[in-house]
C-alpha positions in Angstrom: 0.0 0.0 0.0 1.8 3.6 -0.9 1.4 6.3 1.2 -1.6 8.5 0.0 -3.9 5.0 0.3 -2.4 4.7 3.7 -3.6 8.2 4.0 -6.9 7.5 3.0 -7.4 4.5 4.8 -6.1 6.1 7.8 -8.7 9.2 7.3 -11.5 6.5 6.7 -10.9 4.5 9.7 -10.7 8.0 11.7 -14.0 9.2 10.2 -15.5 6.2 11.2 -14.3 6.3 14.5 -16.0 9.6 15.2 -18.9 9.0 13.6 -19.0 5.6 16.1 -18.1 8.0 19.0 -20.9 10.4 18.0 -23.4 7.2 18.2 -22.0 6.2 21.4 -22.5 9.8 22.9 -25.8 10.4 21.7 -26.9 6.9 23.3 -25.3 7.7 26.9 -27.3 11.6 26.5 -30.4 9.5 26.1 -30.0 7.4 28.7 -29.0 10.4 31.4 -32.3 12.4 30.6 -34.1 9.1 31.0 -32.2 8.6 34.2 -32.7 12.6 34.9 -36.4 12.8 34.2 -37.3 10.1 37.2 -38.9 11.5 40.4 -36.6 9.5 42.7 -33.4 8.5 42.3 -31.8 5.6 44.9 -28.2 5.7 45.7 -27.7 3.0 42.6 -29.4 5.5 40.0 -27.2 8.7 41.4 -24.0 6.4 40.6 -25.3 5.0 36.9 -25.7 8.8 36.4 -22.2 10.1 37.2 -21.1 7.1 35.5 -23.0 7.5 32.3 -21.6 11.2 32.4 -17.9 11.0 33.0 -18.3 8.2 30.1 -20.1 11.1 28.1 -17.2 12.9 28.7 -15.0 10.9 27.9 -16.4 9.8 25.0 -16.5 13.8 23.9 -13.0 13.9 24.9 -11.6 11.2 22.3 -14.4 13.1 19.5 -12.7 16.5 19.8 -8.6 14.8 20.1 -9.7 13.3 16.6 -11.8 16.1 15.2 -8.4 17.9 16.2 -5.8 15.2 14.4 -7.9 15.5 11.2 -7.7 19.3 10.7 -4.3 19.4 11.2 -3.3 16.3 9.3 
């Protein structure tokens, strides 16, 4: 394989990577206002919250290092 399909295949697997990520976060956001929008929380449900949003973060994290890596490539 030369370089600029290297390239390409590089940028592909990248684009899909986001595009995964993007999925991902939008899922975990669903499940947090579900989580959100209850009238009672126990102890359990306040933990699957801060869980589901540090993944969120995370998860936003990775989108913009990539985001970032494929403007400058």
């Amino acid at each position: 394989m030369d370089g600029n399909n290297q390239e390409l295949s590089t940028t592909v697997q990248e684009a899909v990577s986001v595009d995964t990520l993007v999925q991902e976060h939008r899922s975990l956001d669903e499940k947090v206002t579900e989580l959100s929008d209850r009238s009672f929380l126990t102890t359990d449900d306040h933990m699957e919250l801060a869980r589901l949003k540090k993944e969120k973060l995370r998860i936003k994290d990775r989108i913009a290092q990539l985001s970032s890596q494929r403007e400058s490539a």
